[in-house]
C-alpha positions in Angstrom: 0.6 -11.5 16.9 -1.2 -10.3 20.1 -3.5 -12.2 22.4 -5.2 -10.7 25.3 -6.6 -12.7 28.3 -8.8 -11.2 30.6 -11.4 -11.2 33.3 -14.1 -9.0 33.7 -15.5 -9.3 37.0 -17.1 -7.2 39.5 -15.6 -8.9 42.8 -13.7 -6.3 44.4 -13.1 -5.4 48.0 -11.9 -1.8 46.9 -13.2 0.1 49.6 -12.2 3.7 51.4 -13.2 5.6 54.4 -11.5 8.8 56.4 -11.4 7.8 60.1 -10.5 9.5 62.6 -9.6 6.9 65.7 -7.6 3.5 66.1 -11.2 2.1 66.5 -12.6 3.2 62.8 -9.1 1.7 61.5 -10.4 -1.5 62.8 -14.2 -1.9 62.1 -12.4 -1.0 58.3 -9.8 -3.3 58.2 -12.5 -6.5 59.4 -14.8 -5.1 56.3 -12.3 -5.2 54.0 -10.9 -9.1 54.8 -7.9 -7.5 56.9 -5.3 -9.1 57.1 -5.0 -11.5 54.1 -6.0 -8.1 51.8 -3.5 -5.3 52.7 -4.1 -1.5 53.6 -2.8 1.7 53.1 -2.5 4.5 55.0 -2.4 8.0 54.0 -3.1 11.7 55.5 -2.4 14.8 53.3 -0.6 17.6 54.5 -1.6 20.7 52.3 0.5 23.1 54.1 3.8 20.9 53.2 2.5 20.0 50.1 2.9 16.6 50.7 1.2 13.2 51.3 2.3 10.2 53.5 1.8 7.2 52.5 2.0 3.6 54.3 1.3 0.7 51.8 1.4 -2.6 52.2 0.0 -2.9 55.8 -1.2 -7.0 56.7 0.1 -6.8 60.2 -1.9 -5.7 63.3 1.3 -4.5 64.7 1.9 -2.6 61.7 -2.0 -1.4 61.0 -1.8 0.3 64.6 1.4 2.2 64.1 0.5 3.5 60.6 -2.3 4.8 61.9 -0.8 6.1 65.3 1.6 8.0 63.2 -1.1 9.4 60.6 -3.6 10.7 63.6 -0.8 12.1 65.0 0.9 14.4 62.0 -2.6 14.9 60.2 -3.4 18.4 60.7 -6.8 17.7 60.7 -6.6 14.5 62.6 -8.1 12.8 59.6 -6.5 9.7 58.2 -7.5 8.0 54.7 -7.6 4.0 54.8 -8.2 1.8 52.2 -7.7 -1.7 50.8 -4.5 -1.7 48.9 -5.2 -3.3 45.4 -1.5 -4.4 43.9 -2.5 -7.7 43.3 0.6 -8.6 46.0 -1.6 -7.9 48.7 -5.3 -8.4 47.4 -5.9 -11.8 47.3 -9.5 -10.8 45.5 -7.6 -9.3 42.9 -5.2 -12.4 42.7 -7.8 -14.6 41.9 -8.9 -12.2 38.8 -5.9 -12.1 37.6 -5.8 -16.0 37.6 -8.7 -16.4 35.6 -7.8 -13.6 33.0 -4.3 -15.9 33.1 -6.3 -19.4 32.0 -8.3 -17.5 29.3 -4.8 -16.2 27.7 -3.2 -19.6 28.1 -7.1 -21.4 26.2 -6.2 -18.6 23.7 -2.7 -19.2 22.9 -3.8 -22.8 22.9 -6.3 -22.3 20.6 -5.5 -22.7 17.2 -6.9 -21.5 13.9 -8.2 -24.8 12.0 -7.0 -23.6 8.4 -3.4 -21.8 9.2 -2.4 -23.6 12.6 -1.7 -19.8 14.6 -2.4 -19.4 18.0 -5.9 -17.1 19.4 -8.7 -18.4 17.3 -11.2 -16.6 19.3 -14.5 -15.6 19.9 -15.3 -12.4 18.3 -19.4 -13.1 17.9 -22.1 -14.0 20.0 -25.2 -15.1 18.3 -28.7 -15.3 20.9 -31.4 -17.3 20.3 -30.3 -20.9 22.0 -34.6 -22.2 22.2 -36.4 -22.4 25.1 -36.7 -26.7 25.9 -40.3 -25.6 26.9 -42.0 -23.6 24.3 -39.2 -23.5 21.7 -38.9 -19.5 21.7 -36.2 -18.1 21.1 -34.2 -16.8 24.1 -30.8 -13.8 24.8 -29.1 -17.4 25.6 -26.3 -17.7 23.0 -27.1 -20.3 20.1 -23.5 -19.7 18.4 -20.1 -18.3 18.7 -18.3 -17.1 16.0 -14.9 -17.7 15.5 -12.4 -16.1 14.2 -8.5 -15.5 12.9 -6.3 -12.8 13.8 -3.8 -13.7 11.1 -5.9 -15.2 8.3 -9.3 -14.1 8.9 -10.9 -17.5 8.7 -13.9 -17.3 10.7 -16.3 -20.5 11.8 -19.5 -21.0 13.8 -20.0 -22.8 16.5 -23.1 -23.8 17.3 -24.3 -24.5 21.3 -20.8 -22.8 22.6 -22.0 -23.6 26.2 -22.5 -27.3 25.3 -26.4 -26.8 26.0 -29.2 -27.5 23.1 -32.0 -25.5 25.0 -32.2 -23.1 27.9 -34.6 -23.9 30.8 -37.6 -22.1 30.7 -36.9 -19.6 33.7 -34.7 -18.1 31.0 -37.3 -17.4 28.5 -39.2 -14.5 28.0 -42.5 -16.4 27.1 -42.6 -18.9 29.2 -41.2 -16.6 32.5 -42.0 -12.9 31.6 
């Protein structure tokens, strides 16, 4: 049996830039939430074929001697920065990972009504929940289908958001 939690979400701070002074390092690191969100530090050196690398930076101390060090060794005096995203030091990422943590543990606890196994899910969407206006039809969902990984019982579920009827800035009649 496999259940999958997840979180799709577009709230990153990924972000990247090639600086070239102590000063870019630092308008970076404030855009990017420095330092509760980590950086790394890198230059490549094509003649050694080699890269260095400093990860995990959340220190000022720390930021200004990676950085020291890259500008110094580059041999083009440019240094790569950018937000380091192992969840350890990306607090945005963190938080994803939390909410793709709750939706595994509302799918283990959610069991299938006719063989009692964990990740009755929601495999279907069904639009169409009405406008409370003009009664149209909207892309609101009217019912979720559920379904069984093990036995293949499936069951509808209408109003899934716990709403009989969208407001009317969601329909396409009443607010083209």
């Amino acid at each position: 049996l496999e259940i999958i939690g997840e979180e799709i979400s577009t709230d990153t701070n990924f972000n990247h830039q090639i600086i070239t002074t102590l000063d870019e390092a630092y308008i970076f690191a404030k855009k990017v939430g420095f330092p509760e969100h980590g950086l790394v530090v890198w230059f490549e050196n094509l003649e050694n074929r080699c890269n260095q690398i400093t990860k995990g930076i959340t220190k000022e101390i720390d930021l200004i001697k990676s950085v020291d060090f890259a500008l110094h060794n580059s041999p083009d005096s440019q240094v790569n920065i950018e937000t380091d995203m192992r969840a350890m030091y990306n607090p945005t990422r963190m938080k994803n990972i939390a909410k793709a943590t709750h939706n595994l543990l509302n799918k283990i606890s959610s069991r299938c009504p006719k063989c009692n196994i964990p990740g009755f899910k929601i495999t279907e969407i069904i639009q169409g929940l009405p406008c409370d206006f003009c009664q149209f039809p909207t892309t609101l969902p009217l019912t979720a289908i559920y379904q069984c990984k093990k036995c293949g019982f499936n069951q509808e579920k209408l109003f899934p958001n716990g709403i009989e009827f969208a407001n009317p800035a969601q329909c396409m009649y009443c607010n083209p």
